[in-house]
Residue, then its C-alpha position, 0 to 999 in steps of 0.5 A: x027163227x031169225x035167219x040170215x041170207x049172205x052171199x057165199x061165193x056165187x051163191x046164197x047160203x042161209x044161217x041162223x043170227x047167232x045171239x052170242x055177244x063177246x065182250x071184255x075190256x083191253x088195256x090200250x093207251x089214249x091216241x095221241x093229241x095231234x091225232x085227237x086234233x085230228x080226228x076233231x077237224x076231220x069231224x068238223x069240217x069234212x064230215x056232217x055227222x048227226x045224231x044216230x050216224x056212222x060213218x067211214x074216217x081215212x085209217x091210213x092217215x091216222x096210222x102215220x099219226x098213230x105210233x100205238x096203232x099196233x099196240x091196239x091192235x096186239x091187244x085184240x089180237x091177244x084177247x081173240x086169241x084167248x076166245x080160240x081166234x087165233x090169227x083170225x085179225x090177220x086175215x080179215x079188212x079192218x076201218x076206222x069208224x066214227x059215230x055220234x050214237x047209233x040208231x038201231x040197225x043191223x049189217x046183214x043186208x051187206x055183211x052178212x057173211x061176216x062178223x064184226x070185232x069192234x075195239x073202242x078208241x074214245x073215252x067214257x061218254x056215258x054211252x052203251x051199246x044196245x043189243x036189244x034181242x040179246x039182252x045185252x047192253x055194254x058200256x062203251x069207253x076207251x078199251x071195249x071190244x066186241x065180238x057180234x053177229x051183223x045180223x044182230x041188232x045193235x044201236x048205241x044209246x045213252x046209259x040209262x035210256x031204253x031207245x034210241x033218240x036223237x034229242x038225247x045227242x045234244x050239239x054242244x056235248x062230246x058223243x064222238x065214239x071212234x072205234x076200229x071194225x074188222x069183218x070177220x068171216x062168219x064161215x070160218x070155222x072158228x068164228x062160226x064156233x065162237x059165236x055159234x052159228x048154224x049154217x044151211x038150215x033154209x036151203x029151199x029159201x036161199x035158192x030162190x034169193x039173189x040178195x043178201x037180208x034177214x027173216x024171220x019166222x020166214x018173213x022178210x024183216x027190218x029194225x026199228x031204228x028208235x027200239x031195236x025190235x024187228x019189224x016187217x018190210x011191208 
């Protein structure tokens, strides 16, 4: 009974977390050097990204530098297509993203009403994105795609390890992964199919709400940032 409550409008509706976790490997080139080099110095000296964390890095730039930025998206939007997604990119806002691990988190609390497709842009770097209540943990290199509910916790970890550490994220190697993100609405109808998700199933509950968060069991909850497992707020 893990249930997510997210704005709708003016209004809160409730859902249950959707467990269902779309996967699959695209065929995309390298980005370029120059924009590598770019990436790297951006990192370096605009940016202090520890072990664990995920942050924002400007796609316009990037795009200028970037003459296979439409290839990578064609190719999402082929593989959405396939899932009977179609057109749903179009639609939806897409970042550029940059982490260096991620400690166990998840997005509803802010994006509760959608869903996020990630496509992975860095190379193998002997790390898995961890999805510790679906069971599912997927390696990520350049190419890796993904379909997931925000409400579902999710962290990226080193291959082989069970949990989160930042001790695992030494300084002098590479753990860069740079992805592309879009929010997908989660009350698309489509999208709801694909992953699917009940709706309205709280409906006293969400009355009495004037933020988006996650219960379960009807307890207000968090994740553990360490082992991904849900833990009560209090």
């Amino acid at each position: 009974m893990l249930t997510s409550y997210f704005w709708s409008g003016d209004v809160i509706r409730s859902r249950y977390v959707s467990d269902v976790v779309l996967s699959g490997t695209l065929d995309i080139p390298m980005p370029p050097a120059p924009l590598l080099a770019d990436w790297q110095r951006e990192i370096e000296k605009h940016m202090v990204l520890e072990p664990g964390d995920v942050e924002v890095m400007p796609l316009a730039r990037a795009r200028s530098r970037w003459p296979d930025y439409g290839r990578c998206v064609q190719a999402v939007s082929d593989w959405t297509h396939t899932l009977g997604l179609p057109d749903v990119l179009a639609h939806s806002d897409v970042a550029l993203m940059v982490c260096r691990g991620a400690r166990y988190h998840h997005d509803a609390e802010q994006y509760g009403g959608a869903a996020f497709c990630n496509l992975f842009l860095s190379e193998d770097r002997g790390l898995d994105v961890h999805f510790p209540s679906a069971g599912q943990r997927i390696p990520l290199r350049r190419g890796t795609a993904l379909i997931f509910d925000t409400g579902q916790p999710h962290g990226v970890i080193q291959r082989g390890r069970s949990g989160f550490n930042a001790a695992d994220f030494v300084p002098d190697e590479d753990y860069v992964q740079l992805f592309l993100t879009w929010e997908l609405p989660i009350e698309d109808t489509l999208v709801a199919r694909a992953l699917k998700v009940d709706f309205d199933v709280a409906p006293s509950t969400a009355l009495q709400l004037d933020e988006e968060q996650v219960r379960l069991d009807g307890e207000k909850v968090m994740v553990s940032p360490e082992s991904g497992r849900w833990r009560s707020t209090d």
